[in-house]
C-alpha positions in Angstrom: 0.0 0.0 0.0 1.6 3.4 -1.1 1.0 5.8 2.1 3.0 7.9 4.6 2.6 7.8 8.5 3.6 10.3 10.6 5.1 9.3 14.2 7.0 11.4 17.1 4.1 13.2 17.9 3.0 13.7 21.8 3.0 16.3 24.4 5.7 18.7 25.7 5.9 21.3 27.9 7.4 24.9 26.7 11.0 24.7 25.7 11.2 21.1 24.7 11.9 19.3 21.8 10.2 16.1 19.7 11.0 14.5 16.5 8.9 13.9 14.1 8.9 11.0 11.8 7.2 10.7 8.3 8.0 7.2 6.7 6.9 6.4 3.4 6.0 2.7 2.3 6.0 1.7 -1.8 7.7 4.4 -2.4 10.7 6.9 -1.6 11.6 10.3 -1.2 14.0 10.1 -4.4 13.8 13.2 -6.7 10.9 14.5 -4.8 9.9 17.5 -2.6 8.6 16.9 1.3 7.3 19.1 2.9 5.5 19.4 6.9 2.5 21.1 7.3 0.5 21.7 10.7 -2.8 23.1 11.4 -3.5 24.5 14.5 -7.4 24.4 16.1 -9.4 26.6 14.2 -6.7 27.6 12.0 -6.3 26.9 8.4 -3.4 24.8 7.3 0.0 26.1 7.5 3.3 25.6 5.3 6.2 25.0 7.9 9.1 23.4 5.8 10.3 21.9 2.5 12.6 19.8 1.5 14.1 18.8 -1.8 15.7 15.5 -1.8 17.6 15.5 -5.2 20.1 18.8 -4.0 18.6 19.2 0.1 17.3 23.0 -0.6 15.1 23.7 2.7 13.3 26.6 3.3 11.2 27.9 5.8 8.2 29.5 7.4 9.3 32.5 9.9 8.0 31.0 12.7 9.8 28.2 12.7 13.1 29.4 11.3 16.1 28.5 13.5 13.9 26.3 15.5 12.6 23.2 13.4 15.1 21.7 10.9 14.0 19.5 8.2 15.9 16.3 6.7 16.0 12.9 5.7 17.7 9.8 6.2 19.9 8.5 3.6 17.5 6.0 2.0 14.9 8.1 0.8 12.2 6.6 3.2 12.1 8.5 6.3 11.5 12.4 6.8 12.4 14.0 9.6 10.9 17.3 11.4 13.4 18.4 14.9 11.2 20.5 16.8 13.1 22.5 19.2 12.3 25.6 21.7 8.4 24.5 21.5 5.9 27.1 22.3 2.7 26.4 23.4 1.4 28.1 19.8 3.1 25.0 18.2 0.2 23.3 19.1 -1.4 21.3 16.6 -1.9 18.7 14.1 1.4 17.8 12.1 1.4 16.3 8.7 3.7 15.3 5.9 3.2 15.6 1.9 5.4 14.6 -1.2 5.3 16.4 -4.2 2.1 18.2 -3.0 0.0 20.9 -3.6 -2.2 22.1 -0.6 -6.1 21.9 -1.1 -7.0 25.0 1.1 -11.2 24.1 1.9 -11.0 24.6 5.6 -10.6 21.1 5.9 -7.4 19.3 7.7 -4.5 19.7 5.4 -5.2 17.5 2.3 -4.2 17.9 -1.3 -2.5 16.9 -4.5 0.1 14.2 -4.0 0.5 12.1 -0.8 -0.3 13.1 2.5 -0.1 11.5 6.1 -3.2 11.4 8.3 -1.2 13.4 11.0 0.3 13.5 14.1 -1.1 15.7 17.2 2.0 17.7 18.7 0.8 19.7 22.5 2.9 21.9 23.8 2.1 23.1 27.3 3.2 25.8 29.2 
């Protein structure tokens, strides 16, 4: 079955850090862009962090910069999300997407390409 899962997620009080896992199964990472998404309770979804795996260009969103690094192991199947200096506004659902194009409808973050069913990240203060 061609999927990702998402793992790492839990709860965490102010200052911590958690990694995230996204593995992907009948399929790899190879010449492809990965990206984590979250979406926050009554938010909409929100872009945190790509990844391309052919030359490892990152980029991203302000809010996380200098706190979350993205990568991936050497395979190809696993993406990574370091989560460090957590704020209790990190709160929410975190997901992972290849070569995808966000669907914004309101809905949890869905769209073009392949997406993981999420992992919940609480950060307490």
């Amino acid at each position: 079955e061609v999927q990702l899962v998402e793992s790492g997620g839990g709860s965490v009080q102010a200052g911590g850090s958690l990694r995230l896992s996204c593995t992907a199964s009948g399929f790899t990472f190879e010449d492809s862009t990965v990206g984590w998404y979250r979406q926050a309770p009554g938010n909409e979804c929100e872009l945190l962090a790509t990844i391309d795996t052919d030359d490892g260009n990152t980029v991203y969103e302000d809010s996380v910069k200098g706190r979350f690094t993205i990568s991936h192991d050497k395979t190809k199947t696993t993406a990574y999300l370091q989560m460090n200096s957590l704020k209790p506004e990190d709160t929410a659902v975190y997901y992972c997407a290849r070569n995808m194009r966000l669907r914004r409808d309101g809905g949890p973050c869905h769209g073009t390409g392949y997406w993981g069913q999420g992992t919940q990240v609480t950060v307490s203060s």
